[in-house]
N, C-alpha and C positions, 0 to 999 in steps of 0.2 A: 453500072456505077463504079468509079474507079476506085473509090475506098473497098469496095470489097473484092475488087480483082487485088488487089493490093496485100489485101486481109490474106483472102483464100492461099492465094499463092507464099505469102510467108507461112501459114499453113503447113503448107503441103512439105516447103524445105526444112522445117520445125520435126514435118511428121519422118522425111527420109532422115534424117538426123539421128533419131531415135535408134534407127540401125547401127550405128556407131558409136553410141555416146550412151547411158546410163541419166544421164542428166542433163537436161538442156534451158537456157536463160533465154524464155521468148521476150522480144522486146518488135512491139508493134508502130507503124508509122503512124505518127494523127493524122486521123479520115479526113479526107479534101470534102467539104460538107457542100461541094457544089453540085454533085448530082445525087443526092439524096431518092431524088421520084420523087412521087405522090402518096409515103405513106401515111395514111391518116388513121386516129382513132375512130373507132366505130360500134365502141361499149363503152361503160365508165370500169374503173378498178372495183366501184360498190357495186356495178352488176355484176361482176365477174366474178367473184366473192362468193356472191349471193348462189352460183351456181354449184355450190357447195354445203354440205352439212356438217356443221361443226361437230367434230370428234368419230365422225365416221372415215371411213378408206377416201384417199386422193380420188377425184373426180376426174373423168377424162374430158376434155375441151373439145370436140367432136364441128363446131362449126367453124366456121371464117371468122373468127373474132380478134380487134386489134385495140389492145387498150396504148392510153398513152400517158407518161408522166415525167414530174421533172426528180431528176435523184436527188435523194435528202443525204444520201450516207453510200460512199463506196470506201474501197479497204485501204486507201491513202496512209492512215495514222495503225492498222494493224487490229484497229478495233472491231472490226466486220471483217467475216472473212468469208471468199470465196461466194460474196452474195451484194446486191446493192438494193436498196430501197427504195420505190418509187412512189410516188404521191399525186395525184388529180385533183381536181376540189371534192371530189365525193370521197375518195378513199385513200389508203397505202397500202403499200403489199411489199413482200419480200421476195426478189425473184436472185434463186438459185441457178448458180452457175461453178461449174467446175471450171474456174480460171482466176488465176490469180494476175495483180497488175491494170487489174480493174480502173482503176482512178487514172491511168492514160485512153483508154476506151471508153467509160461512161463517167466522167469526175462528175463530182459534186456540184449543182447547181447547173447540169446538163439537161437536152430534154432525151428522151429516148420511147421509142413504139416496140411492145411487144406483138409481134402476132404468135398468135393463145393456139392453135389447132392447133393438136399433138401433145399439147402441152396438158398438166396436170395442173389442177387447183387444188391446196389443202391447206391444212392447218396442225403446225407440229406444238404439240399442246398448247394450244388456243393461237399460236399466233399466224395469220394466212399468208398464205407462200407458193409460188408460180415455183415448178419441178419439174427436168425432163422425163420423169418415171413414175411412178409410187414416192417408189424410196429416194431416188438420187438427182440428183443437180443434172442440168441441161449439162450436156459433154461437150467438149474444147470442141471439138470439130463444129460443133453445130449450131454453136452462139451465136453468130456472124446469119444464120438461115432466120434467127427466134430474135434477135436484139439488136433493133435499130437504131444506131446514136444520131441525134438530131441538133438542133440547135445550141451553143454552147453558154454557158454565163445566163441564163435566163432567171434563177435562182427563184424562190419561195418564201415567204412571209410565216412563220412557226403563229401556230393560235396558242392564243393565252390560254392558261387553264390552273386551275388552283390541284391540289391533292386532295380534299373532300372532294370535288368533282370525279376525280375519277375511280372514287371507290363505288359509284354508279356505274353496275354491268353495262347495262345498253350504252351510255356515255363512253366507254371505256372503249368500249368495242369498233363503237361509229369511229374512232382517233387511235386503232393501231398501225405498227407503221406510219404514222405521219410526224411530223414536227411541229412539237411543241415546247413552250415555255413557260417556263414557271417564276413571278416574280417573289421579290421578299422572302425568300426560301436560305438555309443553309445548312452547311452539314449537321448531324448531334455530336454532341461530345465525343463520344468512342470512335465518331470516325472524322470529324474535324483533325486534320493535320497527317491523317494516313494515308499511305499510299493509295494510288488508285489500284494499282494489280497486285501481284507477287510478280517483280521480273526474274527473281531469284529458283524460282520452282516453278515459274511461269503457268501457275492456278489463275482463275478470274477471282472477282474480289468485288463482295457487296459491301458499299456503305450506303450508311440509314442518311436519306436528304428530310429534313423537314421544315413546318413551318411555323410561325410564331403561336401557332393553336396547336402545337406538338403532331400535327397529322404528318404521317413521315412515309417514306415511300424510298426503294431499292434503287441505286445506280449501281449498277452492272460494268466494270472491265474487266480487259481481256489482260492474261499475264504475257501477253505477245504484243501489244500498244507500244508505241514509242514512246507513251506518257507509264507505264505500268510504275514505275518507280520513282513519280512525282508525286510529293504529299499535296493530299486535297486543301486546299484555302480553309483558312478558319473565321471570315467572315460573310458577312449574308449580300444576299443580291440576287441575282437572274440567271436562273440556266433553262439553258436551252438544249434539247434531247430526242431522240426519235423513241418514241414510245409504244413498248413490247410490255409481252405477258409468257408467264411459264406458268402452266395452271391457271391454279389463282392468286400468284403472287404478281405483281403490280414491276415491273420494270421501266427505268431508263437507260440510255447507252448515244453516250456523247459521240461525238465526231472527232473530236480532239479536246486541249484543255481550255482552247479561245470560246466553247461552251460554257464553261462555269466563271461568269463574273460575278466575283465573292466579295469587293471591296466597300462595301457597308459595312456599319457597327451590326453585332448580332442583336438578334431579338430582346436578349434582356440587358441592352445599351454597350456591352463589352464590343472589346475586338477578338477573344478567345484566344488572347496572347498572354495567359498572365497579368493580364493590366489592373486587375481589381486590388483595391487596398484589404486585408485582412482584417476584422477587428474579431476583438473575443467574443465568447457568447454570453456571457454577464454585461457584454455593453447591449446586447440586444435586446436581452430580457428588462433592461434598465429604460431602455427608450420605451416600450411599450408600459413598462410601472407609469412614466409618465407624460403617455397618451399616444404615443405613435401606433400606428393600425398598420403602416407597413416598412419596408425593411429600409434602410437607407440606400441612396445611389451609388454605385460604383464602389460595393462592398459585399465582402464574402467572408463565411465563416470557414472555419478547420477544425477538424475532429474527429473521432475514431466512433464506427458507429455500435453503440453497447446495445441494441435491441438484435433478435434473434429469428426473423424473419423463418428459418429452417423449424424453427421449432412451434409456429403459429400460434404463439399467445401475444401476438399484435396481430393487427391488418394488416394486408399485404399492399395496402398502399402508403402505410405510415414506417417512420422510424427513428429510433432517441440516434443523434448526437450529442457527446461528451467533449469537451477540450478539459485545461486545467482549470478553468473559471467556472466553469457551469453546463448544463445542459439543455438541450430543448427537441420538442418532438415535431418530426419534420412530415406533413399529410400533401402525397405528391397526386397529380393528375391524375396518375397510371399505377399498376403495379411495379415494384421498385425488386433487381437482385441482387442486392447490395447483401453482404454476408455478416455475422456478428467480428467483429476485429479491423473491419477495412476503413483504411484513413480517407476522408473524404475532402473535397472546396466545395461548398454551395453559394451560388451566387446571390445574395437578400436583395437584388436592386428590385424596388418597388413591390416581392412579395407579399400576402396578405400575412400580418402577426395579429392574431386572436385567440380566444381561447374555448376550447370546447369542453363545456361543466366542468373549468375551472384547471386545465391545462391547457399551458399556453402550447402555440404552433405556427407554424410558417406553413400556413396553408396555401392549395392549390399551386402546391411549387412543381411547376413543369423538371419532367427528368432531366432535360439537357441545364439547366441550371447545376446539375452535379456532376463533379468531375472524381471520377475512380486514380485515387492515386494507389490502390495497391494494398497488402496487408500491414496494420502500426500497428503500435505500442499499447494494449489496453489499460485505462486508466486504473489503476486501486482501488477498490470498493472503501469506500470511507467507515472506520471502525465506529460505533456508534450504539446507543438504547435505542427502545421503541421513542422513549420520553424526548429524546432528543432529534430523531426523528421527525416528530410532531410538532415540535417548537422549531423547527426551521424546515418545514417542510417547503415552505414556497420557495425560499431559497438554496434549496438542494433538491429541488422536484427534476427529475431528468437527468440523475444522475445516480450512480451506482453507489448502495448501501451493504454493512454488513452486519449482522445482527447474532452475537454469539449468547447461547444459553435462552434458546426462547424455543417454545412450544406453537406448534401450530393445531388449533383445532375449529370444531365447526363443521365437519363432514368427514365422512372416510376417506372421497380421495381430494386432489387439489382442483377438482372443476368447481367454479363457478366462488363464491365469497367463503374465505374461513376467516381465522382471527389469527395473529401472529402475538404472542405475547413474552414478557419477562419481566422480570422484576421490578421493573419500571412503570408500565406500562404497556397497553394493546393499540394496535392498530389494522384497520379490514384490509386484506389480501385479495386479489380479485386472480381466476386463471379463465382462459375461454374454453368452453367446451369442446374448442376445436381444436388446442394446446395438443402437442405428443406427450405430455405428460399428465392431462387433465385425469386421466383414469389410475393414476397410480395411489396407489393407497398412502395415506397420509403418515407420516412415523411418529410415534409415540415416545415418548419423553422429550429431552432435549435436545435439541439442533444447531446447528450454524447454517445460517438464511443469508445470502444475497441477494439482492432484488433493486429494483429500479422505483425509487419513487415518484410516486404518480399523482393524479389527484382524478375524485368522479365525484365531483361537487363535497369534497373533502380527501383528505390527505388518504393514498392505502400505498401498497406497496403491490409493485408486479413481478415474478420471477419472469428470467431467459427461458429458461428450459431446465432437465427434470436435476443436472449437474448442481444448480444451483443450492439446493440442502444436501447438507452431512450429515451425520450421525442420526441421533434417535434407533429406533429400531421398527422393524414391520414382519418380525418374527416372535417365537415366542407364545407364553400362554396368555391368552386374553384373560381381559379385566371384568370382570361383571359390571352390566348397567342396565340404572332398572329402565323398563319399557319406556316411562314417562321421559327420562332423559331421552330414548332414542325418538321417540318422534317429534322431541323438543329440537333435535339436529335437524329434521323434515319441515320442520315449521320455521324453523332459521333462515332455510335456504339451501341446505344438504341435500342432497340427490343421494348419498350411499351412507354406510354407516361407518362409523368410526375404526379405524384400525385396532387390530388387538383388544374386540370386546366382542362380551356375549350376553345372553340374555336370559332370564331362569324364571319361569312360571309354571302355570298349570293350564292343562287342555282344555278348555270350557267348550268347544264345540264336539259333536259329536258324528263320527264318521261312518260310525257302522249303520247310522239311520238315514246316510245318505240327501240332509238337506245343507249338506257343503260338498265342493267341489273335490276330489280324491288328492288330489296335490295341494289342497288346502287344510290349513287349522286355525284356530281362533289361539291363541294364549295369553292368559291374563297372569299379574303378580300385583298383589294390592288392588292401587284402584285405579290401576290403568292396562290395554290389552294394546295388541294389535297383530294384524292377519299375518300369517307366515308363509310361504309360497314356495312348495318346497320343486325341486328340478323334474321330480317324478311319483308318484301314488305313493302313499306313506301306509302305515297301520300303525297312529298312535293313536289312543282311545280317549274318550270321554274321562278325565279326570287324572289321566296320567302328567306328571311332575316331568321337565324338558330342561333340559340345558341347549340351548341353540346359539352356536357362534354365527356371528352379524358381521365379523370382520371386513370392511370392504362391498360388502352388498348394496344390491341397491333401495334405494329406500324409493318409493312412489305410489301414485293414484290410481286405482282402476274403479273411474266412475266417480271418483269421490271420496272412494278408500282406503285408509294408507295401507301399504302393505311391506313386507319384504320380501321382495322378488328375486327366484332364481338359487334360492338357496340348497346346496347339494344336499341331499338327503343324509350323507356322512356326517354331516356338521350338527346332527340333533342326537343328543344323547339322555336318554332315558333313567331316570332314580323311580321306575316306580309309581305304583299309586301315590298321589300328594293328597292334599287337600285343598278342596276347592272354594275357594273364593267366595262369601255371602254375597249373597245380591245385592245391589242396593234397591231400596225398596222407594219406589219413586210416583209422579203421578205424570200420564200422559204430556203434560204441558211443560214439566219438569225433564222429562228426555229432549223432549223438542228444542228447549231454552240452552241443555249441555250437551247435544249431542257430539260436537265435536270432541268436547272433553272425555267424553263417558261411551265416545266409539272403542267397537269390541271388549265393549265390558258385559258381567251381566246385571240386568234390572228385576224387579218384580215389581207390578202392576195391578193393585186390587181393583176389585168388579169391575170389570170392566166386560164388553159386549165385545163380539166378531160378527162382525158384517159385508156382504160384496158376493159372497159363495155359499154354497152347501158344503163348500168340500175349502179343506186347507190348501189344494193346489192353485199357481199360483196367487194373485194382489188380495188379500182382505183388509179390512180395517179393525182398527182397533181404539174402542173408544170407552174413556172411561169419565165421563161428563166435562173433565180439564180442557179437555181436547182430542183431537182422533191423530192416530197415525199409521200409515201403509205397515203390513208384515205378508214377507215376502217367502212362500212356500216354492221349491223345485217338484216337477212332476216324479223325479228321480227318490225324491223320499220315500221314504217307505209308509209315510203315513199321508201321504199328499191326497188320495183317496177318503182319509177318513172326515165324517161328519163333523161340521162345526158347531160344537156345543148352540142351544140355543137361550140359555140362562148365563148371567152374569159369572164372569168363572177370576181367579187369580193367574196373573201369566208371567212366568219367568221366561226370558226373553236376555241375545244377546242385541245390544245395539250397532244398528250397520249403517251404509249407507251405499245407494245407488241413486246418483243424481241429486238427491236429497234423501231427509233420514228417513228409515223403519228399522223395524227387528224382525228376526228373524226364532224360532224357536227350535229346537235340537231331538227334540223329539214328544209324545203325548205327553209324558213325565211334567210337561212344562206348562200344562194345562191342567189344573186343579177346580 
């Protein structure tokens, strides 16, 4: 064949060269395609493939096998290097070559036969690749033995294919290496108008391509292209790409930039040139007062974004924008990394404006609708009462307030609902659980609050993060409060107890007889108790007087119980024998009716009968003709052995609850 005497022999004058010269510019004749032979393919690309196991070692190619295809992609434009891409109807593959100047030997839209013997099959993280080695690319000498250039201009039809389609494995797979396109697709904001490479530092360079349902997907160049330093189009259209994978990340890689026709309007009607009319956000809040449900055409807000995404007491798919007119809270497709202070354009064409329990939003706003201009100017927190506050809330909802000389309380720390008050007036505070400062304990006396007003089917207020209160204090000696207040904070909505307070009663359960748990006590003051839980086994006694700080604890249920959980054993401090608390003297029917009130108190209970057991260990009942109710003995008492009375007896008794109420009794003492 005269192309490859041709071949060979500038070869060989290439290779004695080398003896003299350090560097040499091979420049090859184009092959005379008239005596080609007879070579024909005699596998598909998808068989040859298949001869392979993905993510194990190169396979060796041991028979007579000739696959054949037409190139989709050689290194013409700098984008592929040292390798061309070939394609059959069944498959694509990427066949490595150590030679550069490719696109005079196998251009684009060429046909070419590989024959495979000798040759290796793999896959360099996931994507498959003909190799003269293991490791390395078929060698200059030997290209011209393995790669046959065939007929010229024959070219290939790219299959359509969306971006949901190819986040299906098997889909993905059966279409690497081949050519495809993708319609109605365009860049997203961050990378509409950027360069395709770095020519400068000549890095590759991912931009995010997607589509009008936000499904987005990588385009990959190289900082060696002769397009590297041409910014990507900023309208939508059709590209077309040979498609690759790294891992499991989803690639494309043009052939040049006659791949990307961008010249349609983008998805939400722009051309991504600045073309959108600005209006305020008090015109938009205005149009939905009266009845617009979505945003108007060919219009985009500006604003600085005053929610605090880093500190998660919003969703990480929502966030307030502020301008000087107004505010509003913007609920995007995706998670959003938009920072608290960055100035923002969001595009309102067609968005959905509605409100959820009573704040309004521009819902389902796809991310590419926003464009990151960078850090502004934060707006002023407007000086203001709670009173005034509330009287213009809907008019100043989603935007940033300041509230000086006001108390926060309602829990110990700032998770979940407290009340924010002053002189004026109260208004509910909401923080999420999941907030970095929901656990901080709350400050006592007065404060300066900033916060973003809100609405959750009425007006409250939400801080940024933990920066937002000053003053008050969370140091200090706590303030005594009776029981009844603390588990008034529990039944509010409080999870912990209130900062800088403590709590002062008397023992009423009894430890050394073992029917309470060792890190447990009962303590009552007046006519209300509740369980104390201390971090580790105590020895306070039946009727000994406690001073117990609650600072910040937490307050909760075990079973049904309230209790205060976790409290260090340091924080209980002892006066002594007290005096202990009368009973209230009640009838069956009468605990059952207050048990929630009259939990961890204690009762006394005339004639009444025990029944269920011979013995006080564990469930007996207790019935005194009113009605009956569970009293719950541990095997660990000391009396849980002993016989149960068989005569009507008098029972003093604390009130409890596991799952529903009984009493529990402290020792024989309690049976008369």
């Amino acid at each position: 064949m005269k192309f490859f005497k041709n071949f060979n022999f500038l070869l060989m004058i290439a290779l004695l060269a080398t003896t003299f010269t350090a560097c040499v510019d091979l420049e090859f004749d184009e092959p005379d395609l008239g005596e080609l032979g007879d070579v024909q393919a005699n596998t598909t690309i998808a068989d040859l493939i298949a001869l392979h196991t993905f993510g194990e070692p190169a396979t060796l190619i041991e028979d007579d096998l000739v696959i054949g295809g037409v190139v989709i992609a050689d290194d013409l434009s700098g984008n592929f290097f040292k390798n061309i891409t070939i394609q059959d109807e069944t498959a694509g593959i990427q066949v490595r070559l150590n030679l550069v100047g490719l696109s005079d030997i196998y251009p684009q839209g060429s046909e070419v036969f590989v024959k495979c013997k000798g040759l290796y099959v793999s896959d360099f993280e996931g994507l498959p690749q003909i190799s003269g080695s293991p490791e390395d690319a078929i060698e200059e000498v030997l290209v011209p033995d393995f790669v046959i250039p065939g007929t010229r201009d024959v070219g290939i039809t790219p299959e359509v294919v969306t971006i949901s389609q190819l986040e299906d494995p098997t889909f993905l797979r059966e279409r690497l290496n081949t050519l495809v396109q993708l319609e109605d697709v365009e860049f997203a904001p961050s990378s509409a108008g950027a360069t395709y490479g770095d020519a400068v530092n000549l890095f590759s360079v991912n931009l995010d391509v997607q589509d009008c349902n936000n499904n987005m997907i990588i385009l990959r160049s190289s900082g060696y292209s002769n397009f590297a330093s041409v910014p990507s189009p900023t309208g939508n259209g059709t590209l077309t790409a040979v498609l690759t994978v790294f891992r499991d990340t989803r690639q494309l890689i043009i052939r040049d930039t006659s791949d990307v026709q961008f010249n349609g309007p983008r998805c939400d009607g722009s051309t991504g040139s600045g073309d959108l009319e600005q209006i305020d956000i008090i015109e938009l809040r205005e149009m939905f007062a009266t009845g617009a449900t979505e945003g108007p055409s060919n219009k985009m807000i500006k604003g600085i974004v005053v929610s605090d995404a880093a500190a998660s007491n919003i969703v990480s798919q929502n966030l307030i924008v502020q301008d000087a007119t107004g505010g509003i809270a913007l609920r995007f497709t995706d998670d959003h990394n938009l920072p608290l202070g960055t100035e923002i354009e969001v595009n309102v064409t067609g968005v959905e404006l509605s409100e959820f329990n009573g704040l309004l939003q521009l819902n389902n706003l796809p991310l590419f609708n926003v464009t990151d201009l960078g850090a502004g100017t934060m707006p002023t927190p407007r000086e203001a009462t709670v009173s005034e506050i509330l009287a213009n809330a809907e008019t100043w909802e989603s935007t940033l307030v300041k509230v000086v000389d006001a108390s926060i309380t309602g829990g110990g720390t700032f998770a979940g609902s407290t009340t924010v008050a002053d002189a004026t007036g109260s208004i509910d505070m909401f923080t999420r659980n999941s907030a970095s400062f929901a656990d901080n304990a709350l400050p006592a006396g007065m404060v300066e609050l900033t916060a973003l007003v809100g609405s959750f089917n009425g007006p409250q207020l939400n801080m940024r993060n933990g920066d937002d209160v000053s003053g008050g204090t969370t140091g200090g000696d706590p303030e005594q409060m009776d029981i009844s207040a603390l588990r008034d904070v529990f039944n509010m909505g409080g999870t912990a107890a209130p900062a800088l307070r403590k709590i002062r009663g008397v023992v009423i359960s009894d430890t050394d007889n073992g029917n309470l748990t060792g890190r447990n006590l009962i303590l009552q003051d007046g006519d209300a108790g509740i369980v104390v839980r201390f971090e580790d086994e105590h020895s306070f006694a039946l009727g000994e007087e406690l001073e117990v700080i609650v600072s910040g604890q937490e307050l909760s249920e075990f079973n049904g119980l309230l209790q205060v959980n976790g409290v260090p054993n340091s924080n209980a401090t002892s006066f002594g024998n007290g005096t202990m608390p009368t009973p209230r003297a009640a009838t069956v029917a009468e605990v059952l009716a207050n048990a929630e009130a009259w939990e961890s108190t204690l009762v006394v209970i005339s004639d009444v009968t025990i029944s269920g057991s011979s013995t006080y260990e564990g469930t007996t009942t207790v019935d005194d003709g009113t009605g009956t109710i569970d009293m719950f003995t541990r095997s660990q008492a000391t009396f849980a052995g002993s016989s149960v009375p068989g005569t009507p007896v008098t029972l003093t008794a604390i009130v409890s609850e596991f799952n529903s109420p009984q009493v529990i009794i402290r020792n024989l003492n309690d049976v008369q």
